[in-house]
N, C-alpha and C positions, 0 to 999 in steps of 0.2 A: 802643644795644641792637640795635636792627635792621640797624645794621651788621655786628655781631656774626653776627647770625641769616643772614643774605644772606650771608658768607662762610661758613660753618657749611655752609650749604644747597648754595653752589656745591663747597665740596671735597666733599660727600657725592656729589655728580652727577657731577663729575669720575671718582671712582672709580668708581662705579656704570658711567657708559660707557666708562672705559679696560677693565672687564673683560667687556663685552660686545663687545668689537673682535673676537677669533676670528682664525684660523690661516689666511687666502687664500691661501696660498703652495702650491706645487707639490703637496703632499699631497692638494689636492682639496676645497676648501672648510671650512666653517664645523665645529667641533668643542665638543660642549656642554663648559662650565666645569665641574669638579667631575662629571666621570663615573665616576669610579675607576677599574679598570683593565678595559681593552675589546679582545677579539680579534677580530681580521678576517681573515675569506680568502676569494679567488675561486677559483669552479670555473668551467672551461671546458672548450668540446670543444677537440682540439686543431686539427683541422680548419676549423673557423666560427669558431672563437673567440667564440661563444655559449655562454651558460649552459645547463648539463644537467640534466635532472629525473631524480628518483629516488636525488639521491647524500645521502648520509648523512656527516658531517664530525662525529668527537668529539677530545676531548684527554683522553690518556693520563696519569693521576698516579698517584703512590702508594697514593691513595685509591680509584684505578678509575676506570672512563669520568664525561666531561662533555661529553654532547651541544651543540653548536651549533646555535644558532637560523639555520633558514632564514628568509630574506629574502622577504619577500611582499608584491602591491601594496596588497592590502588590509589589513583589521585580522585578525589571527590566528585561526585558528578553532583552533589546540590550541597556545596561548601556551608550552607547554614544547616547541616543537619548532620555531616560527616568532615574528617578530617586524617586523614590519612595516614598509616602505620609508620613511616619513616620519620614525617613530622610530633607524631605521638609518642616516639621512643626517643627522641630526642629530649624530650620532657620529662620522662619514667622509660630507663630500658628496658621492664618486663610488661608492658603494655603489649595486648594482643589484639588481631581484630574481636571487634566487637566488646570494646568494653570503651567506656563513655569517657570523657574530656572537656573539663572547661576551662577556655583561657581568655582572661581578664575581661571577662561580660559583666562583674559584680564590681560596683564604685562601696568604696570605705563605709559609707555611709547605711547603704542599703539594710535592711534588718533581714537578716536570714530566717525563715520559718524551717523550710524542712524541704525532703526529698520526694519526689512521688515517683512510681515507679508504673508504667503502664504495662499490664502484664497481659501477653500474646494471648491467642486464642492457644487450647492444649494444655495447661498450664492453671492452678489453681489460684487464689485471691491470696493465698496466707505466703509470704516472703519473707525469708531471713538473715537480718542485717549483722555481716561479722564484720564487727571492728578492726584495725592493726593491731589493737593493743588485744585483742582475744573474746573483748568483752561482744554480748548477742541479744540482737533484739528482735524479736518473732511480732509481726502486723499482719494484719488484711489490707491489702491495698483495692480501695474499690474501685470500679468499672472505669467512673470518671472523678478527676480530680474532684477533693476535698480539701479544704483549707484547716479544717479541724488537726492537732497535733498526734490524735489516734489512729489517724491516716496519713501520716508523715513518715519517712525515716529521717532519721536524726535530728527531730524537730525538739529532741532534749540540750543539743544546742543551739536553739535558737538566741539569738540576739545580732550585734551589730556586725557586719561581714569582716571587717579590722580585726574586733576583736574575737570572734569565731575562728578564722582563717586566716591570721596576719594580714601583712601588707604583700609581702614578697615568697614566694616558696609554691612550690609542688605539694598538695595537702591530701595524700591518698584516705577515700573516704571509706575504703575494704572494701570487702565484696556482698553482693545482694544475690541469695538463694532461689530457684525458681524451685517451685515443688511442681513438677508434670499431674497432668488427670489421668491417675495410674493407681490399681488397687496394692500394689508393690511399693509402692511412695507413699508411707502416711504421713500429712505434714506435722510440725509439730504443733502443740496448742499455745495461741496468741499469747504474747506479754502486755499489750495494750489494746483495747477494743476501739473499733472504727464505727461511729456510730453510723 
């Protein structure tokens, strides 16, 4: 009987630590089991390549906007608009303050349009979207939300949030370029025009 139990007890531990092993590979550290589905994006200037205050990051669906939680070092003081560095590295270990977050706000269902990125005062209209995979897309983001795909990022994937974004995974969306209002920063010329 006790042998029983002691092989019982070692395949339950077995399993238990095969699923706490986590993703060390290029991606950027440890990534919680069971998070359902999680967006990420970095803002940066384009200049410092430092994060920027003041921007504002939602996702566009059929249903209307879904704010992204900013990144913060501490614990949140308005949990619908920020989410905090400890809880955001546990998701993605190379997540820094101020780069955006979203976790499981989009149902299957939902049609994904696009990104909009509300860009601070200091800072020009023209933004540039790097992909993971290297690929770049140069916009104008205007003043105020547009639903048009010219004023989208990533509005070239639009369709169903399943199949856009799986069911389950961490889906890093790269990073978004600020160009500053600086005659030393010329932005570059748009790939899609925002009417």
């Amino acid at each position: 009987m006790r042998r029983v139990v002691a092989i019982w007890t070692f395949g339950v531990l077995a399993l238990l630590l095969h699923g706490c092993g986590g993703n060390g590979g290029a991606g950027g550290g440890l990534e919680i089991v069971g998070v359902g589905r999680a967006l990420v994006i970095r803002i940066s200037d384009a200049a410092t390549k430092q994060t920027v205050p003041g921007v504002e990051v939602v996702i566009l669906t059929s249903r209307g906007t879904v704010p992204m939680l900013r990144v913060v070092e501490r614990q949140p003081t308005s949990p619908d608009r920020e989410i905090s560095l400890a809880v955001a590295r546990a998701l993605k270990g190379d997540l820094r303050v101020g780069d955006f977050v979203l976790r499981n706000q989009l149902s299957d269902s939902d049609f994904f349009r696009g990104i909009y990125v509300r860009v601070p005062a200091g800072y020009t209209a023209i933004v540039r979207h790097i992909l993971p995979d290297g690929a770049q897309r140069v916009k104008q983001m205007p003043r105020t939300l547009q639903d048009h795909p010219g004023c989208l990022l990533a509005s070239e994937r639009a369709g169903r949030v399943d199949e856009v974004f799986g069911k389950v995974g961490v889906v890093d969306l790269g990073v978004v370029e600020l160009f500053p209002n600086s005659p030393s920063v010329v932005p570059p010329p748009v790939d899609e025009n925002c009417p």
